[in-house]
C-alpha positions, -999 to +999 in steps of 0.1 A: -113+019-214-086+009-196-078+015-158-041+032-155-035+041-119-053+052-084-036+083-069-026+086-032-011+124-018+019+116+006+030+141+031+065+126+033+082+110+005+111+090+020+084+075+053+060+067+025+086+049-001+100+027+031+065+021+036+053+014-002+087-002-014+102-018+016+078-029+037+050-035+011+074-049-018+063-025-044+088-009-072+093+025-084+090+025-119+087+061-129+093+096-119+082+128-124+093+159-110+071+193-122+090+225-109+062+249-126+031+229-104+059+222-074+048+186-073+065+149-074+049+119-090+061+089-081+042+057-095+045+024-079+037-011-092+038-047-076+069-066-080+049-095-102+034-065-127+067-055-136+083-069-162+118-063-176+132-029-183+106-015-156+076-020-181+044-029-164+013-048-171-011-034-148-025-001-129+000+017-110-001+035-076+003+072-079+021+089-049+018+126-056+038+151-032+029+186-033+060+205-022+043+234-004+030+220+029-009+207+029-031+192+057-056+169+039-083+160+052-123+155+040-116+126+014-089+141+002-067+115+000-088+082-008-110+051+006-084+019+008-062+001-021-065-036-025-035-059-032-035-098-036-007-116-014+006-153-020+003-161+022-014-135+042-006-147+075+039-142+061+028-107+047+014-096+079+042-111+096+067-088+077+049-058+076+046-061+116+084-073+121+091-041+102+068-016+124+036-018+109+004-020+130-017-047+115-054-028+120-075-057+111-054-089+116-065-119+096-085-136+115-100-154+086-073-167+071-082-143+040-084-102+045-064-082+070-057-042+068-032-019+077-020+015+069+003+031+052+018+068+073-004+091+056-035+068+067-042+050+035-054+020+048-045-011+028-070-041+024-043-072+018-062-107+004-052-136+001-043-148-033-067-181-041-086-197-008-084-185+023-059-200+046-069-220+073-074-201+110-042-203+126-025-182+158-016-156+167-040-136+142-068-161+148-078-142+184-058-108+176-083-079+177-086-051+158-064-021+166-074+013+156-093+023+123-091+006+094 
C-alpha cells in the first residue's frame, strides 16, 4: 500500500491557491476538471517533492471544488495537514508578512499552526531539532482555534 494524497474541499479556488501556492510554497502539478460531476481537482505537492517535468515523489494535496455552492460543516472537510519546514520561526514570518494569522505561534522553537481560508488548519514542524526559543513567537499567544 502506498499513501497517494489527503483531500481538502475549497470554497474558493483562486483565495485557496494564493493561500496553498503562494503563501505556503506548494506547486500545482495536476488538473482535473469533471463537467458531468461539476467538480475541479486540483492536486498540490511541496516544492522539494517535485521533481522535473512536474513528477512527484510523494503524497499530494487534493483541493476539490464542487461548483454548485456547499456549506460544509460536521468533519466535512478534515482534521489538520502536516508539513516539515527548513526554519519555522522564517516560515511563520512569511506566512504572517503575507496576511496569515499564525494560530499557535512557535513558541517552542518546533510546531506552530495556522489556517488555510476554508479553516484547514496547518500543523508546520520544524525540519530536524527544534530551534532554540527566540522573540517575538517565544511570548506570542495563541489566537483563535487551531
Amino acid at each position: 500500500m502506498r499513501y497517494l494524497h489527503t483531500m481538502v474541499r475549497v470554497t474558493d479556488v483562486d483565495a485557496s491557491l494564493d493561500f496553498y501556492c503562494n503563501k505556503m510554497g506548494m506547486i500545482e502539478t495536476r488538473r482535473i476538471e469533471n463537467e458531468g460531476g461539476r467538480f475541479t481537482l486540483i492536486f498540490l505537492a511541496g516544492s522539494e517533492d517535485v521533481e522535473s517535468g512536474k513528477s512527484v515523489s510523494a503524497p499530494l494535496l487534493e483541493l476539490t471544488y464542487n461548483w454548485d455552492p456547499e456549506e460544509y460543516s460536521g468533519g466535512r472537510n478534515f482534521g489538520h495537514l502536516a508539513y516539515e519546514v527548513d526554519n519555522i520561526y522564517e516560515f511563520c514570518a512569511h506566512l504572517q508578512n503575507n496576511g496569515v494569522t499564525i494560530n499557535r505561534p512557535p513558541r517552542d522553537g518546533r510546531m506552530a499552526f495556522v489556517r488555510s481560508p476554508d479553516g484547514i488548519s496547518f500543523e508546520l514542524l520544524q525540519k530536524g531539532e527544534s530551534l532554540e526559543k527566540a522573540e517575538p513567537w517565544a511570548s506570542m499567544p495563541n489566537t483563535g482555534e487551531w
